[in-house]
C-alpha positions as CSV (number, residue, x, y, z in Angstrom):
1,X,147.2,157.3,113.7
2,X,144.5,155.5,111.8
3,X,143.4,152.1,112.3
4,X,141.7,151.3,109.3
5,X,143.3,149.8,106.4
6,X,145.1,152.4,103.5
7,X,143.2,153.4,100.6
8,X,143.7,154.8,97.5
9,X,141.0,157.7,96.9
10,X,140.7,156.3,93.0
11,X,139.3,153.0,94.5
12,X,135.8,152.4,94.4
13,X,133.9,151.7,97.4
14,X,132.5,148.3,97.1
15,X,130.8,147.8,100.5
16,X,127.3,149.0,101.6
17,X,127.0,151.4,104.3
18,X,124.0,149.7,106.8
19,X,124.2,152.8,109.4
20,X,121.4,154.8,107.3
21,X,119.2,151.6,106.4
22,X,119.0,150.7,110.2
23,X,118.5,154.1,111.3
24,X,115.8,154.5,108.6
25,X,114.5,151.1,109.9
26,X,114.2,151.8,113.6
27,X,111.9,155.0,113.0
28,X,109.6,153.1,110.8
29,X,109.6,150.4,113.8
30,X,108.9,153.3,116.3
31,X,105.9,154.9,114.5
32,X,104.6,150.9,113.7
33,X,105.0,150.7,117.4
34,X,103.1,154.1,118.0
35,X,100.1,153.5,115.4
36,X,98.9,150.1,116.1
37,X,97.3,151.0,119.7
38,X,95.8,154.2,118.6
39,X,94.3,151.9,115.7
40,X,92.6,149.8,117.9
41,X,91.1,152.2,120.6
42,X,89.0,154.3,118.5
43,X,85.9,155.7,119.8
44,X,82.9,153.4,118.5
45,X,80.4,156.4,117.0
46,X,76.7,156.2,115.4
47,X,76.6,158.0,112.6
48,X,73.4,159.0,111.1
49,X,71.9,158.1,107.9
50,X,71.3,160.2,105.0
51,X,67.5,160.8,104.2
52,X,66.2,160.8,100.9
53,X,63.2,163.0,101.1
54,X,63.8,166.2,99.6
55,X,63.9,169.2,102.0
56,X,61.1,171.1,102.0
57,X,60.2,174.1,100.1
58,X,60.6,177.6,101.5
59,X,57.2,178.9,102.2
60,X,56.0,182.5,99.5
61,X,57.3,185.7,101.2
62,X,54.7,188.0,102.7
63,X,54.7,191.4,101.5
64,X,53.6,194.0,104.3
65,X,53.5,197.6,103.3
66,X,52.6,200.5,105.4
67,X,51.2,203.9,103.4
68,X,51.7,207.6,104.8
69,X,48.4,207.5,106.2
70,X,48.8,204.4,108.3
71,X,47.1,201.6,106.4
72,X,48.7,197.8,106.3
73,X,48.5,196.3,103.1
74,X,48.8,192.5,103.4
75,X,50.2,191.0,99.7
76,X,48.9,194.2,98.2
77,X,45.3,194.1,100.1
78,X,44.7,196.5,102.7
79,X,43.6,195.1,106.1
80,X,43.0,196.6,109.6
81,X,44.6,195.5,112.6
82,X,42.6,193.1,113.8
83,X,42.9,191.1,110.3
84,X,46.4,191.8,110.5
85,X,46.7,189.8,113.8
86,X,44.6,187.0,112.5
87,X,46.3,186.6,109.4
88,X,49.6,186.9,110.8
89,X,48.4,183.8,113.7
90,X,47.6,182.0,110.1
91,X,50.7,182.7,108.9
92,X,52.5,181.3,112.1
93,X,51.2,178.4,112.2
94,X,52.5,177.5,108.7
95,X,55.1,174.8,108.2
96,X,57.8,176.5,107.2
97,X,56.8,179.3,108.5
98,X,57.0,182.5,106.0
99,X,59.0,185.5,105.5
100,X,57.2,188.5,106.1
101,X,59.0,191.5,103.9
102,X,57.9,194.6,106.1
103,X,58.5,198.4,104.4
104,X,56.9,201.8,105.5
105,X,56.4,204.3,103.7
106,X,59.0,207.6,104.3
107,X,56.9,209.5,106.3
108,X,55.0,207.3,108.2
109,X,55.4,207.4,112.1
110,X,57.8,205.0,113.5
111,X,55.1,204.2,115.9
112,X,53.4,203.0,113.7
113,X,55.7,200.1,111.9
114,X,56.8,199.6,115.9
115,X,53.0,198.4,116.5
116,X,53.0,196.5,113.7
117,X,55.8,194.2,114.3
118,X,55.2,193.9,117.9
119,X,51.8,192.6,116.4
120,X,54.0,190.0,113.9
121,X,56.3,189.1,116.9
122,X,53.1,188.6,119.1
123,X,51.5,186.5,116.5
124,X,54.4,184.5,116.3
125,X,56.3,185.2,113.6
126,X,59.8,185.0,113.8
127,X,61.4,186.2,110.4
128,X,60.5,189.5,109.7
129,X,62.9,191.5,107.2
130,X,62.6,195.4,106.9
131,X,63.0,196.5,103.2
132,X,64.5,200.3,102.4
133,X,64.9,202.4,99.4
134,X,67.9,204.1,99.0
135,X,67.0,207.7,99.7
């Protein structure tokens, strides 16, 4: 038993079906609803500014070599270790400070590169890199 009027299924259907329109219309009123206070309550932030120096220049690697027999050689000059400890102090105090490029030679003691960078580290340098040869 149907209570709406009878039509033919050749008829077309004139009238505008509102039940999707308001549906659509009451989520958009419910997010509307949900945005507007989190719009408003934002955290005030400080941002910094951008600077326009150029950053500065990476300070020339120090080459640090160690022979079989024992001998530092800073940058290709050989120096005892009482130099070494100077020049590495000098080398500290640089701004930035510089990469010191540490290698041994194969059969020197391990000692003997141990004393040397506990001299580096003492001195206050901070980046030391070990360099290796494939064998």
């Amino acid at each position: 038993m149907s209570f709406l009027p009878a039509q033919d299924d050749d008829e077309v259907m004139t009238e505008i079906n509102m039940t999707p329109l308001i549906d659509v219309m009451l989520v958009l009123l419910i997010v509307f609803i949900l945005a507007v206070p989190a719009m408003h309550s934002a955290i005030p932030l400080v941002l910094p500014r951008a600077s326009s120096t150029a950053p500065p220049q990476p300070a020339q690697p120090v080459r640090l070599d160690i022979d079989a027999q024992g001998h530092a050689y800073w940058n290709g000059k050989l120096i005892e270790d009482d130099a070494l400890n100077a020049q590495a102090q000098q080398a500290a105090r640089q701004e930035p400070q510089p990469v010191v490029r540490l290698s041994g030679d194969r059969v020197v003691p391990y000692e003997r590169v141990l004393q040397t960078l506990v001299t580096l580290q003492g001195a206050g340098l901070a980046k030391v890199n070990f360099i290796a040869q494939k064998p």
